[in-house]
N, C-alpha and C positions, 0 to 999 in steps of 0.2 A: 448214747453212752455218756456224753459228758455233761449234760446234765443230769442227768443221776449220780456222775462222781461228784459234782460240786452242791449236791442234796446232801453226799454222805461224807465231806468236806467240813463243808458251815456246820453240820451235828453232829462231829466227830468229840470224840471226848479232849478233856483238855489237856491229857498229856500225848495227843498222837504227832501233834509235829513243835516244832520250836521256829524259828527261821526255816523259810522252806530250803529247799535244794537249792534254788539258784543263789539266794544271798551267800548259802556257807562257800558254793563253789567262788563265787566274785570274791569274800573276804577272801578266801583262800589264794584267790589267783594275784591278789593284793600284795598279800604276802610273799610269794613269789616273786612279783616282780622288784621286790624291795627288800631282796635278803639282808642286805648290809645294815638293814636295819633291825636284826633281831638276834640275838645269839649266834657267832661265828660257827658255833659245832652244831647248831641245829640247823644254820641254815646252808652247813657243809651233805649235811643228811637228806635236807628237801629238795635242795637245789637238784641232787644228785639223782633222786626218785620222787620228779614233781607229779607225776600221777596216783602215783603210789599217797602220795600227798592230799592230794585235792580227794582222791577213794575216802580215805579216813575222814572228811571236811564232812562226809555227807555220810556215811555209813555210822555214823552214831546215833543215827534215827533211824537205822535196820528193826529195832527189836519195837513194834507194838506192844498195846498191853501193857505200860510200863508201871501203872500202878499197882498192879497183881504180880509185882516182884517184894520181898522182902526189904525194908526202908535203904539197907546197907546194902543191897544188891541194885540198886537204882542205876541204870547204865549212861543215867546224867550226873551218880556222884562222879566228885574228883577222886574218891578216893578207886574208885573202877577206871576211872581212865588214865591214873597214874599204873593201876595194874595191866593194863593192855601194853601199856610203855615197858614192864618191867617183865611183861614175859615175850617181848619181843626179841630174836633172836637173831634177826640181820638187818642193816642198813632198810632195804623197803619196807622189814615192818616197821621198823622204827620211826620212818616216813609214815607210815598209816597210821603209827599211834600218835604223832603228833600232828596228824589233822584232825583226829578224834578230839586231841587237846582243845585242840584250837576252835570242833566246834563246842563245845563244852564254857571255853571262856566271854564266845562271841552270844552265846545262849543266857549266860549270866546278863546281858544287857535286855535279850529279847523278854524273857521269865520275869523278870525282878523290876522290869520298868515302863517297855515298850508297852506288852500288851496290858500288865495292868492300868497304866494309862488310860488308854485307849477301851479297855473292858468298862474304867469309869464314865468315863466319857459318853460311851453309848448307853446310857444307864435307862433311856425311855426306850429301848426296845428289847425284844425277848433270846431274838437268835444274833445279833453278832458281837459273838466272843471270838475266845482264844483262836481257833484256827481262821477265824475270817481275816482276822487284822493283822495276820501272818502271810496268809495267802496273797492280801492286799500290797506287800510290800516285792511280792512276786511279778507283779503287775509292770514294775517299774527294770529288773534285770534286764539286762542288754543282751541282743541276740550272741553278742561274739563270747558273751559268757557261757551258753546254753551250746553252741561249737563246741566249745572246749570239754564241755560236759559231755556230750556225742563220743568224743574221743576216750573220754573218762571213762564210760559205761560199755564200753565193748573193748576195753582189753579184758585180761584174765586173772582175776587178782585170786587164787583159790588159795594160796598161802595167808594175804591178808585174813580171809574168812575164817581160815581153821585156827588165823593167830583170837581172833573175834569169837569165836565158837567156843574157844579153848576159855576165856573168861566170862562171857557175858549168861548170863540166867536166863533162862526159859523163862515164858511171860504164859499167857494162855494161847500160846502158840511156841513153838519147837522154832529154830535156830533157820532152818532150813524151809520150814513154813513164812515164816518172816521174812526172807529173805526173797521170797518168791514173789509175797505181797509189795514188798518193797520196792522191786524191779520193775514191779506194774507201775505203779504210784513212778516213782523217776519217768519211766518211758511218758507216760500219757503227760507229766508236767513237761516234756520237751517239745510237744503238739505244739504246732502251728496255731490250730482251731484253738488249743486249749488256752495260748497265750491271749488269744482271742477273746474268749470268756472273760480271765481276768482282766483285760483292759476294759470290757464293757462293764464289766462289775464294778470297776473302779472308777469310770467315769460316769457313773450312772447314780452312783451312792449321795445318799447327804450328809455323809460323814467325808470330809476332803484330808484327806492326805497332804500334806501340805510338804511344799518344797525343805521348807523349814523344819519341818520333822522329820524329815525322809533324810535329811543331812546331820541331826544330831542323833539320833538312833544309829543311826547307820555308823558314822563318825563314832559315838562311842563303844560299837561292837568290834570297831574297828581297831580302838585304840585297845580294846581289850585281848583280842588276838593278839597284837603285838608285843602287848606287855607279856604277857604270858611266856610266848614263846622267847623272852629276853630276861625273864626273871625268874620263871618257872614257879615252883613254890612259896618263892619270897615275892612274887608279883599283886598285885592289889587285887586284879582279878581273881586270886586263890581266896580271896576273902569273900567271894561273893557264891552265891548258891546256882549254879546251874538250873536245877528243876523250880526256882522262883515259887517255892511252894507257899511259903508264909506271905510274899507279897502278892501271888492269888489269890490267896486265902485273903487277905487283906479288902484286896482289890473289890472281892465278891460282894464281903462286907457293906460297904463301902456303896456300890453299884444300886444294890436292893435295898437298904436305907433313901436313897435319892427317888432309885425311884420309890416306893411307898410314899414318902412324902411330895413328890412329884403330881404323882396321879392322886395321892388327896384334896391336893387343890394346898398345900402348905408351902410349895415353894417351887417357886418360877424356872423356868430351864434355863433364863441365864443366872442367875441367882446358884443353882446347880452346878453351870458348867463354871462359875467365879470359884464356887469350892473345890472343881475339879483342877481347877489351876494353881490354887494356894495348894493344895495336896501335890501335887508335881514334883515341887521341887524336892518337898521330903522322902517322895518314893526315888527321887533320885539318889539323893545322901544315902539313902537306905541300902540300896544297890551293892556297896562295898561294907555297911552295918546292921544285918538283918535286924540287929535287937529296938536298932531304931523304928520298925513298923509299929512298934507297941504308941509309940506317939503320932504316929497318921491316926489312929483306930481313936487313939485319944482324944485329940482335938477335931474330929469328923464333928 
């Protein structure tokens, strides 16, 4: 079984996960442990219904299929997760809709930087994109986050769901289809075996993860939750795109150029990966000014 989940994993399409489970649950538990540090009235609401909290962290990746919703119906706009927040109607959902938020802003780092990075980067092989270099970061979450998780996923949130049902668009699956799938997807990521996998996957790869990435991604999804939840709309993270479409799009670019000239024999893989490093910084800047990718594309 689990190798065939992680066959249909690596070839998943590239809007099926962002961050997986366990990072949203860790930033989330982050937050929590650091109320004082983010909006008094929100963190009087999370404090209050930290499960209820951590549900919404991770339930903003319920709905598959997300690119067979309408552009405005995208359940990684902001402008959808500001509506989950405004048709909340007590204390726990409003805890569920700002873990929604909050994956939403920590997403803005994963889309628009992390994995385009890292999609360039791997630019001489054919399969690891978007969901590998996500999953890879899975690799590294702490057991006593995936506990907490345990505890998350077997209470009974049926109010969050219908406040969720009540906004979010059918994809090419129904509400309640999704939601089914999804429960699989969480259980099997909380496996023993399955953490198992990921560790070999990741120690086995020639692409290295490095301490030092793993702390500035991390570190800046982190700093992006918080602002968010501290600024709300007027926060830097509101400036950034959630679904990282145009920095994919970028990124794609970008990847298949290196390599064609790669495998022509016209330029060397460190030669490559030096462009992939000059490109960094500015897919960085970009992160909070989408219009800035028009100048990665330029000077590639």
């Amino acid at each position: 079984m689990l190798p065939a989940l992680l066959l249909i994993v690596l070839f998943a399409p590239s809007d099926a996960f962002a961050w997986g489970a366990g990072i949203h649950l860790q930033l989330g538990t982050a937050v929590l442990n650091n109320l004082p540090a983010i909006s008094p009235a929100i963190a009087a609401v999370i404090g209050s219904y930290p499960h209820d909290f951590l549900y919404g962290c991770i339930a903003a990746d319920i709905t598959l299929g997300k690119k067979f919703t309408h552009y405005l119906q995208h359940c990684h706009r902001w402008r959808i997760g500001m509506k989950v927040l405004e048709y909340a109607w007590n204390p726990p959902q409003r805890a569920c809709a700002y873990g929604y938020l909050s994956h939403l802003a920590a997403d803005t780092v994963a889309h628009s930087y992390f994995v385009p990075v890292k999609i360039m980067r791997s630019f001489s092989t054919l399969t690891l994109k978007h969901a590998y270099w996500e999953m890879r970061f899975e690799a590294f979450v702490d057991k006593d986050i995936w506990e907490a998780g345990k505890k998350v996923a077997t209470e009974n949130y049926k109010a969050n769901d219908a406040l969720l049902r009540n906004v979010l668009s059918d994809t090419i699956f129904s509400f309640g289809t999704n939601k089914r799938i999804f429960n699989s997807i969480l259980l099997v990521s909380r496996l023993e075996k399955w953490q198992q996998v990921l560790k070999t996957l990741s120690d086995s790869s020639n692409y290295v993860l490095e301490e030092s990435d793993r702390s500035e991604f991390l570190g800046l999804a982190e700093e992006a939750v918080f602002d968010f939840l501290t600024l709300q709309e007027e926060s830097r993270s509101y400036l950034a795109d959630p679904t990282g479409e145009r920095a994919l799009t970028t990124a794609e670019a970008v990847r298949k150029n290196l390599r064609l000239l790669y495998r022509s024999g016209k330029l060397s893989r460190e030669d490559a990966f030096a462009q992939v490093d000059a490109l960094q910084g500015r897919l960085r800047e970009a992160i909070w000014a989408p219009e800035k990718l028009l100048q990665v594309l330029s000077r590639e």
